[in-house]
C-alpha positions in Angstrom: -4.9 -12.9 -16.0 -3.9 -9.2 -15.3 -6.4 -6.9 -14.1 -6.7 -5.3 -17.5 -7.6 -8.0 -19.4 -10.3 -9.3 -16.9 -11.6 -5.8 -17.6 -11.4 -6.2 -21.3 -12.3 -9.4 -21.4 -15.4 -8.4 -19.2 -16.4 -5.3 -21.4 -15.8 -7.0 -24.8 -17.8 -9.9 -23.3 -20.9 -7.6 -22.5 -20.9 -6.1 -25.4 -21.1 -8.9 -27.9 -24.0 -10.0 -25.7 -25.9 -7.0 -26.3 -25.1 -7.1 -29.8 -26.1 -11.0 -30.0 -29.7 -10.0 -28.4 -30.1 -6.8 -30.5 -29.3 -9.0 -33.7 -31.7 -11.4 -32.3 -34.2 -9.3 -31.8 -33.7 -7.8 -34.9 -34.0 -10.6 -37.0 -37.1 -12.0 -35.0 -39.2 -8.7 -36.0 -38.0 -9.0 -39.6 -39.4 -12.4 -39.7 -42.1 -11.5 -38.0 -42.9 -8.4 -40.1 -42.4 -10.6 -43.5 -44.4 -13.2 -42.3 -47.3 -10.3 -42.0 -46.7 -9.4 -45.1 -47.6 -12.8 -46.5 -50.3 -13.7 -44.4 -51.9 -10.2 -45.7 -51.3 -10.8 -49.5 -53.2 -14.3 -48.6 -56.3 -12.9 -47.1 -57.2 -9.9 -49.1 -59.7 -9.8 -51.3 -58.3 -10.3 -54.8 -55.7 -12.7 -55.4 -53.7 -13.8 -58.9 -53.7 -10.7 -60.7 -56.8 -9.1 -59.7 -59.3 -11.7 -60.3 -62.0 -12.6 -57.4 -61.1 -16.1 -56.3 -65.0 -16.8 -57.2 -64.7 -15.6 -60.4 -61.9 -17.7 -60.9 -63.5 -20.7 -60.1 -66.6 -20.2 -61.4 -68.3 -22.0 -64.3 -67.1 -24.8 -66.6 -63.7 -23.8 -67.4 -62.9 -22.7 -64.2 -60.5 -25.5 -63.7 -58.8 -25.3 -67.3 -55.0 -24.5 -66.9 -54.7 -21.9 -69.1 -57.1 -19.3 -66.9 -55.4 -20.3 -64.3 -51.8 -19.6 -66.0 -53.3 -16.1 -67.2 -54.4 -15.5 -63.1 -51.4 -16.6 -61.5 -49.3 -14.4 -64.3 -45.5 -13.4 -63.6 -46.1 -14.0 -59.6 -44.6 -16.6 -57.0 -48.2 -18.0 -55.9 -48.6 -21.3 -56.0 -52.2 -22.5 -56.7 -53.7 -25.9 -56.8 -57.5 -27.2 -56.5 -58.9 -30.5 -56.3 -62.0 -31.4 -58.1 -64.7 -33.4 -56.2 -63.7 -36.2 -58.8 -60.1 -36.3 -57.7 -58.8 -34.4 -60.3 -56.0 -32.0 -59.5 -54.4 -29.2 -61.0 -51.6 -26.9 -60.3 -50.2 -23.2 -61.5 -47.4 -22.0 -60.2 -46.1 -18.5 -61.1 -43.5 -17.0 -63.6 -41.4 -15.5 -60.5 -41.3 -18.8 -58.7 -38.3 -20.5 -58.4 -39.9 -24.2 -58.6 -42.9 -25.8 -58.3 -43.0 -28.2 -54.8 -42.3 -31.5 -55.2 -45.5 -32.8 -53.6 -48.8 -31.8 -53.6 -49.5 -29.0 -50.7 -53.1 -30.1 -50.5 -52.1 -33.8 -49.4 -49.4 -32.1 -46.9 -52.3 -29.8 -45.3 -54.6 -32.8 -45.2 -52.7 -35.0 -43.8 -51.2 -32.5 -40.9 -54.9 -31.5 -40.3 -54.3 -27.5 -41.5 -56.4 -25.3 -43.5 -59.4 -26.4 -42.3 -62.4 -23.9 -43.9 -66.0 -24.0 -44.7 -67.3 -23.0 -47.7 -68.1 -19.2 -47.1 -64.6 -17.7 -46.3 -60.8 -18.3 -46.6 -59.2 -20.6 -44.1 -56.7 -18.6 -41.9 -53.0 -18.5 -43.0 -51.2 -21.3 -42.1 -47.5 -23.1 -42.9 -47.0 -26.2 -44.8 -43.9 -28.0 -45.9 -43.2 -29.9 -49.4 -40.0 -31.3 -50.2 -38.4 -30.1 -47.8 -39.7 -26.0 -48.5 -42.2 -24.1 -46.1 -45.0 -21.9 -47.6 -47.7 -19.7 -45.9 -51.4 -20.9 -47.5 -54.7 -20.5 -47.2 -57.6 -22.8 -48.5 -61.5 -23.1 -49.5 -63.9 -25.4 -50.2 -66.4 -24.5 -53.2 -69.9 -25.1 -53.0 -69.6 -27.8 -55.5 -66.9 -30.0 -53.7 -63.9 -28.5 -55.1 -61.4 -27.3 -53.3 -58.4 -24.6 -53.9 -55.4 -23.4 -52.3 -53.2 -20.6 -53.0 -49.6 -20.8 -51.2 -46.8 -18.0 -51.2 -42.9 -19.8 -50.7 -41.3 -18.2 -47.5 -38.0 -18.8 -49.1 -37.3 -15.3 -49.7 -38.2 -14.6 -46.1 -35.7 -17.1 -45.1 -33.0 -15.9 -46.9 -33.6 -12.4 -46.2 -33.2 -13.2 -42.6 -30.2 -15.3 -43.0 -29.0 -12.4 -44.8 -29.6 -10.1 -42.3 -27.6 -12.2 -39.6 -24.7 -12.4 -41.7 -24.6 -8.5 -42.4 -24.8 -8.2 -38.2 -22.2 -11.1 -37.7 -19.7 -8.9 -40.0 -20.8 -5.7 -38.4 -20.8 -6.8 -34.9 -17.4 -8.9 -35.4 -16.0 -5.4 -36.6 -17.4 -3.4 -33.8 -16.2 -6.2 -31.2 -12.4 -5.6 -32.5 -12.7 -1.7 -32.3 -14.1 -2.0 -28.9 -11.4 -4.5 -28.0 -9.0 -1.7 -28.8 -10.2 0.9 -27.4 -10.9 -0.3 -24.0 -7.2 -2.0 -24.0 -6.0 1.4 -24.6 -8.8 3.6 -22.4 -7.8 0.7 -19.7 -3.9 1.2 -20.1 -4.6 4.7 -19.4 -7.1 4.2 -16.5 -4.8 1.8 -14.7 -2.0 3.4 -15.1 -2.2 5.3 -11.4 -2.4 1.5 -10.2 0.7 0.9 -12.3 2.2 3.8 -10.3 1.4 2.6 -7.0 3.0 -0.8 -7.0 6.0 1.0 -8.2 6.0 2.8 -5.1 5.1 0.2 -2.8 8.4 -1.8 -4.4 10.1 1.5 -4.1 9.3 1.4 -0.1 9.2 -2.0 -0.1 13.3 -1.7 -1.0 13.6 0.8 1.7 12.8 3.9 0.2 10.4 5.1 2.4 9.8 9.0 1.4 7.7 7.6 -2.1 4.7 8.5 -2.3 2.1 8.0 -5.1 1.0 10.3 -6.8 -2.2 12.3 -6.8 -5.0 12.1 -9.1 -8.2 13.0 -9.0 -9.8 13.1 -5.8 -13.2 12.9 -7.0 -12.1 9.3 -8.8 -11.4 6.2 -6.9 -7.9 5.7 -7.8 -7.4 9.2 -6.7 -9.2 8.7 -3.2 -6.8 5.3 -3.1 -3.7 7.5 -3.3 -4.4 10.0 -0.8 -5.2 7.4 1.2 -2.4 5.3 1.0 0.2 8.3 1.3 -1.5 8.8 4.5 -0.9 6.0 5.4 2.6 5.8 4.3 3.1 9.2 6.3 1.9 7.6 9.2 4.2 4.6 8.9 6.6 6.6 8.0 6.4 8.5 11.2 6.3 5.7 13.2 9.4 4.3 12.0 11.2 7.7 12.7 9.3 7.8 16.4 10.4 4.3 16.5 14.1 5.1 15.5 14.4 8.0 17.9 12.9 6.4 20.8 15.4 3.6 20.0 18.4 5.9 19.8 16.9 7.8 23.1 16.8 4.5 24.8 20.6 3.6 24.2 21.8 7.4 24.8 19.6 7.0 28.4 21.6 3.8 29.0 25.2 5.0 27.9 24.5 8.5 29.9 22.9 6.7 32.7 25.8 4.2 33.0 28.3 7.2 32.7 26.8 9.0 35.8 26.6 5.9 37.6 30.2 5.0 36.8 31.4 8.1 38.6 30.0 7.7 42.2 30.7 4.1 41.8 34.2 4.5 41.3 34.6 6.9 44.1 32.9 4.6 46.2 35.5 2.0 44.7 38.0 3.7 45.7 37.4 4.6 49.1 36.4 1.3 49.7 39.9 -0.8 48.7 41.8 2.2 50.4 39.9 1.5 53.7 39.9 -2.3 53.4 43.9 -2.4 52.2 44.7 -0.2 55.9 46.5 2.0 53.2 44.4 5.3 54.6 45.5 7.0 58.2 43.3 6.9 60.9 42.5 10.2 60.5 41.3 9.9 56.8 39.0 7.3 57.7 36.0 9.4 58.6 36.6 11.7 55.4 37.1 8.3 53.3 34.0 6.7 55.2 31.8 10.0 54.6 33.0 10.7 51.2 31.8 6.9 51.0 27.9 7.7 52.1 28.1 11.1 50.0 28.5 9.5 46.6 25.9 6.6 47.7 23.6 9.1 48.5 24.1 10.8 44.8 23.8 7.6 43.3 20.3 6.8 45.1 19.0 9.6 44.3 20.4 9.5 40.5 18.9 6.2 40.4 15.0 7.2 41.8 15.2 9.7 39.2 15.6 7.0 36.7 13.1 5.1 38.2 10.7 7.7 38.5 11.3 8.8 34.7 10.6 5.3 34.0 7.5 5.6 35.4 6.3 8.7 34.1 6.7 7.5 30.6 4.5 4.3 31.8 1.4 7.2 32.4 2.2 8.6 29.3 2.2 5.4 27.5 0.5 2.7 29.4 1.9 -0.5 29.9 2.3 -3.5 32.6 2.3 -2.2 35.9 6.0 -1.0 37.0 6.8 -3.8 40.3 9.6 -0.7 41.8 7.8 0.9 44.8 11.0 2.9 46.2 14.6 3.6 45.4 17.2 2.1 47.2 18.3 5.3 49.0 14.6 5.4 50.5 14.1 8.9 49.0 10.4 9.6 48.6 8.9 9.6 45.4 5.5 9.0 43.9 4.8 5.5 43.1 1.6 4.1 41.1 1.1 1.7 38.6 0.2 3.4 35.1 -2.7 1.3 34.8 -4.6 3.1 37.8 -2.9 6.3 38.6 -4.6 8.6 41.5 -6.5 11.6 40.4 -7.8 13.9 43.2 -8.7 17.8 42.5 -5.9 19.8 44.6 -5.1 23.1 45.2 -1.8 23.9 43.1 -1.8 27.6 44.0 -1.0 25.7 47.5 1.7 23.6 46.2 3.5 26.4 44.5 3.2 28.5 47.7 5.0 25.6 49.9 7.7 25.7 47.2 8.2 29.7 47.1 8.3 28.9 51.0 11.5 26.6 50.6 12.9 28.9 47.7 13.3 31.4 50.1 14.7 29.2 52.6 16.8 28.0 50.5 18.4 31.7 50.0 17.2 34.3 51.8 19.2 36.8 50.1 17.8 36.5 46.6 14.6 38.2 45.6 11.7 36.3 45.1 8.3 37.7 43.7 5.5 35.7 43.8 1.7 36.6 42.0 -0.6 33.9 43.1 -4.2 33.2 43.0 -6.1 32.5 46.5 -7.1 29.2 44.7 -6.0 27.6 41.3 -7.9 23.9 41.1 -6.4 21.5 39.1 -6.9 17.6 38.5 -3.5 15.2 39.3 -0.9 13.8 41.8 -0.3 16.5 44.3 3.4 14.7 44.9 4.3 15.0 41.3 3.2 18.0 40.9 5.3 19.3 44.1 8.2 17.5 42.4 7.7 19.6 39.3 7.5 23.0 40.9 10.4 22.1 43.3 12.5 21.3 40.5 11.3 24.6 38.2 12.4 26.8 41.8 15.4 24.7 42.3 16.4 25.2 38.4 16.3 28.5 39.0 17.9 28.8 42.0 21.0 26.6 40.6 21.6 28.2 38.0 21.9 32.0 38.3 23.7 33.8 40.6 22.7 34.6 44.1 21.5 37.7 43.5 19.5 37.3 40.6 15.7 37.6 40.8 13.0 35.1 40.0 9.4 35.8 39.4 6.7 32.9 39.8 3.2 33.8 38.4 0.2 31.6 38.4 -2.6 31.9 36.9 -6.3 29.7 36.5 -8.3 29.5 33.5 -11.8 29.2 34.1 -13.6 26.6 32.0 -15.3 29.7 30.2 -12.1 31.5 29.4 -12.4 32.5 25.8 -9.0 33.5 25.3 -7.5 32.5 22.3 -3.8 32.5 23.1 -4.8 29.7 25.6 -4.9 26.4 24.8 -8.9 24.8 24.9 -9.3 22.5 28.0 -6.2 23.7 29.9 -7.3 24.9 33.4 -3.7 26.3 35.0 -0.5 28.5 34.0 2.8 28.2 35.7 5.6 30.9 34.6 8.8 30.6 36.5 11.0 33.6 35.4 14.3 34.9 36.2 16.8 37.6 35.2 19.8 35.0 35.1 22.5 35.3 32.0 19.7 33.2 30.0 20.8 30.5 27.4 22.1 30.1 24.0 19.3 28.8 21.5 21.0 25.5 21.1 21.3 24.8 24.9 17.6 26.1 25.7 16.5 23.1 22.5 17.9 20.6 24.9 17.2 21.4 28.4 14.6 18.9 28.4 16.9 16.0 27.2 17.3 13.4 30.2 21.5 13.8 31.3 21.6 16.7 29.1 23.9 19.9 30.9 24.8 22.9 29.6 29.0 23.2 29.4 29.0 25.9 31.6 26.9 24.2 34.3 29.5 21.5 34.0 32.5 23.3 34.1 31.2 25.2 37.0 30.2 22.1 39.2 26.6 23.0 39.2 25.4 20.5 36.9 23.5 18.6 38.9 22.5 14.9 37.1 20.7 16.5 34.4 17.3 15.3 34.8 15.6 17.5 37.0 13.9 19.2 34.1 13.3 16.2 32.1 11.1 15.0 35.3 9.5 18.5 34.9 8.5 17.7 31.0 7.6 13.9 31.9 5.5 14.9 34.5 3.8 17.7 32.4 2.9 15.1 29.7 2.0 12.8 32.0 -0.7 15.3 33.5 -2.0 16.1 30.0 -0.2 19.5 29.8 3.1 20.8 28.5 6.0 23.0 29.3 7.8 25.6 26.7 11.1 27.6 27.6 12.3 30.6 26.3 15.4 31.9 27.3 17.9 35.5 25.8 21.2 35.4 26.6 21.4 38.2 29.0 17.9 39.0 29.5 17.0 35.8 31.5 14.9 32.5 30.9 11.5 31.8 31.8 9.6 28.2 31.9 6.0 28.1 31.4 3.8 25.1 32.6 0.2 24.1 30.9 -1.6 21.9 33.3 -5.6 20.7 32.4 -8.3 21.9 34.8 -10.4 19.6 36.8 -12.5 18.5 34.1 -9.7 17.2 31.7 -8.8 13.8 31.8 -5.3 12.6 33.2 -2.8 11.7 31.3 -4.5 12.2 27.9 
C-alpha cells in the first residue's frame, strides 16, 4: 500500500469508529430513556384509563371482563389477575398488537420476578411470553388475588432498531464523503513528497542542480525540503571540491612531470655525451657542472613538492607523511600532520632576518621596512621563515632592480575591535612593491602550484612556480590566509593573515 492510502485507510478507519460508538451510544440512551418511560407509566398512580387499581379491583364484579375491557380501553396494557381460586383472566388493550401466548403471571412465577406484598406495586421488571419481552409490575390483594399489568417493549425495540438503520445509512454516507475528501485533501498534501522523489530520480540520473521545491516552512514537508536542498547543496559541493581536487591532482602530476622532464633530460644528455668520450677534455668540467646544476634544480623542485605535500597533510590531516628530507638535503620543515609543533615566536624577528637577506641579496634596491619591536604569533618558526623568504624573494624576482618594495607588519591585539580585521587573527604581513604589477587574470592564478606568468617565462625568471603556492599552503596551514592585489603599472602587493597566540593551528 502507497502512503496515501495507509492514510486514508487510517482516517476512514477512525472515523467509522467514532461513528460506531456515537451510534452506540446513541441507541443505548434511547433504550434507556424508553425503558423510563415504561417503567414510569407502570408505577404511577392511576393506571387503565384513569381508574385506581383498588377501585378496580374492588368488590364483587371486580374480576368481570367487561370492567376490565372498559379500564384497559384503546391502550396496549396487558392485564391479568388470578383469583385465590385459580381462576384467571385477561384484558389486553385495543392498541395492542396481540395478546401473549402464555400467561405472564406463570412466566413471573416461575423466574421468581414481581415479587410484592400486599400494600404497594412490585418494582418494574421484564418478562418474556412467546418469545415477546414486556416491562410489568404486580400485586397481591388482600383477599388472595393477584393482578398484573404489563406494557409490550416491542415498540421500544423497533424504535431502536430503527434508529440503527437510520445511523447505518447516515454514517455509510458520511464514510464515502470522507473517503473522498481525504483522497483528495491527501493528493494535495503529498504532493511536495511526490515532488521530491522526482528530484531525487532527477539527481539520482545525474542531474545534480534539482532541488525541491519550497513550501511552507512552518509545515513539515516544507522543513523536509529545506532540508534536503541543503543537503543536496552540500553534496553537491562536495562533488565539485571532489572534481577539482581531482583535476588539480592530475595537472600537479603532468606539470610536475613536465619540470622534472627538463633537468632530467639535460642531465641525460650530459651524461651519454661524457660516457660516449664524444665531449673534449675541456668540455668536461662545463658538461660535469652543467651536470650538478640541473640536479641541484631538480632537488630542490622535488622538496618543494614534498613539502607542498606536506602542507596539505596539516591542512587536512591524514597518516603521517614517512619523507623526512629531499634528496638534495635542502632543509625543510618536516613533521607529521598528526602532531605538528606549535611554539609562540616572535615573527616581527623572522621578517627582520628576511629584510636582512633582501638587502643582501641587492643592495642597490630600496627597501623600506615598518616593523613592530614585537609581533607574537603561534606556528612553525621554519615555515613561517619559508613564507616570508619566498614573499621577499617574489618580489625581488620579479621587478626590476631598481624598483622599491615596502614590507609592513603589523599585531592585532586580542582586543582590537577593528572591523576591517578578521576576529581571532593576531598578525598582518603586507609585502608591496612598485613593479609593472599584473594583469587580473595572471594575479587569479599566482597561487596555482607550476603556474608562471608568460612574461616571467619568456624572460627566464620563472622560477618553478611554486614558491607562492608554498606561501598560500603554509598560510592555510597556520590558520590564516593570503590575498594579492596587483595594477598593471602601479605595483602588486601580498598581504598575509596569520592567528595570534591564542588561535588554534591549523584550524
Amino acid at each position: 500500500m502507497t502512503l496515501r492510502l495507509k492514510l486514508m485507510a487510517g482516517l476512514v478507519a477512525l472515523c467509522a469508529l467514532g461513528l460506531a460508538t456515537a451510534s452506540a451510544a446513541s441507541a443505548l440512551a434511547l433504550r434507556s430513556y424508553l425503558n423510563d418511560r415504561v417503567d414510569q407509566q407502570l408505577t404511577r398512580r392511576e393506571l387503565l384509563g384513569g381508574m385506581p387499581l383498588a377501585s378496580l379491583v374492588a368488590g364483587a364484579g371486580a374480576l368481570r371482563p367487561g370492567r376490565l375491557e372498559r379500564a384497559a380501553g384503546p391502550t396496549d396494557y396487558v392485564v391479568e389477575v388470578r383469583r385465590a381460586d385459580g381462576r384467571m383472566l385477561r384484558v389486553t388493550g385495543s392498541a395492542s398488537a396481540a395478546s401473549p401466548t402464555t400467561w405472564l403471571l406463570d412466566a413471573a412465577a416461575s423466574a421468581g420476578q414481581g415479587r410484592a406484598g400486599t400494600s404497594s406495586l412490585s418494582s418494574p421488571f421484564t418478562v418474556t411470553a412467546g418469545g415477546d419481552r414486556y416491562r410489568a409490575v404486580q400485586r397481591t390483594l388482600p383477599e388472595g388475588s393477584r393482578v398484573l399489568v404489563a406494557l409490550p417493549l416491542r415498540p421500544i425495540t423497533e424504535t431502536v432498531r430503527r434508529l440503527v438503520r437510520v445511523e447505518a445509512a447516515v454514517g455509510a454516507a458520511v464514510l464515502v464523503i470522507m473517503a473522498v475528501l481525504a483522497w483528495f485533501w491527501l493528493s494535495r498534501g503529498l504532493r511536495p513528497l511526490r515532488q521530491m522523489i522526482g528530484t531525487a530520480s532527477a539527481i539520482a540520473a545525474g542531474d545534480l542542480d534539482r532541488r525541491a521545491p519550497a513550501g511552507q516552512a512552518r509545515s513539515e514537508t516544507g522543513q523536509l525540503a529545506a532540508a534536503l536542498n541543503a543537503m543536496l547543496g552540500q553534496i553537491q559541493t562536495a562533488f565539485a571540491d571532489r572534481i577539482a581536487s581531482q583535476e588539480q591532482e592530475r595537472r600537479f602530476a603532468a606539470d610536475a612531470a613536465h619540470e622534472l622532464r627538463t633537468p632530467l633530460t639535460s642531465i641525460r644528455g650530459y651524461a651519454d655525451l661524457l660516457r660516449s668520450g664524444m665531449a673534449p677534455p675541456a668540455d668536461a668540467d662545463t658538461a660535469l657542472r652543467r651536470i650538478q646544476e640541473e640536479a641541484v634544480r631538480m632537488g630542490t623542485l622535488v622538496d618543494d613538492l614534498l613539502y607542498l605535500a606536506h602542507l596539505d597533510e596539516l591542512a587536512h590531516p591524514s597518516e603521517p607523511d614517512p619523507s623526512e628530507s629531499g634528496p638534495s638535503g635542502r632543509s625543510a620543515p618536516r613533521r607529521t600532520a598528526s602532531s605538528p609543533p606549535r611554539t609562540e615566536l616572535d615573527l616581527a624577528a623572522v621578517v627582520r632576518d628576511a629584510v636582512a637577506d633582501l638587502r643582501a641579496a641587492a643592495p642597490d634596491r630600496p627597501v623600506h621596512a615598518d616593523l613592530p619591536t614585537t609581533c607574537p604569533v603561534l606556528g612553525d618558526a621554519d615555515a613561517l621563515r619559508q613564507l616570508v623568504g619566498n614573499l621577499l624573494t617574489n618580489a625581488r624576482v620579479h621587478t626590476p632592480p631598481d624598483t622599491p618594495v615596502e614590507i609592513r607588519l603589523r599585531s592585532i591585539p586580542p582586543a582590537a575591535t577593528d572591523t576591517a580585521t578578521p576576529a581571532g587573527l593576531g598578525a598582518v604581513l603586507d609585502v608591496v612593491d612598485r613593479g609593472p604589477g599584473m594583469a587580473a587574470e595572471v594575479a587569479e592564478h599566482v597561487f596555482d602550484r607550476f603556474y608562471r606568468a608568460p612574461d616571467s617565462r619568456a624572460s627566464g625568471r620563472g622560477g618553478s612556480g611554486l614558491g607562492l603556492s608554498i606561501v598560500a599552503a603554509t598560510a592555510r596551514a597556520h590558520g590564516g590566509l593570503v590575498e594579492v592585489t596587483s595594477i598593471v603599472g602601479t605595483g602588486t602587493a601580498f598581504r598575509v593573515l596569520l592567528p595570534g597566540p591564542g588561535a588554534a593551528f591549523g584550524s
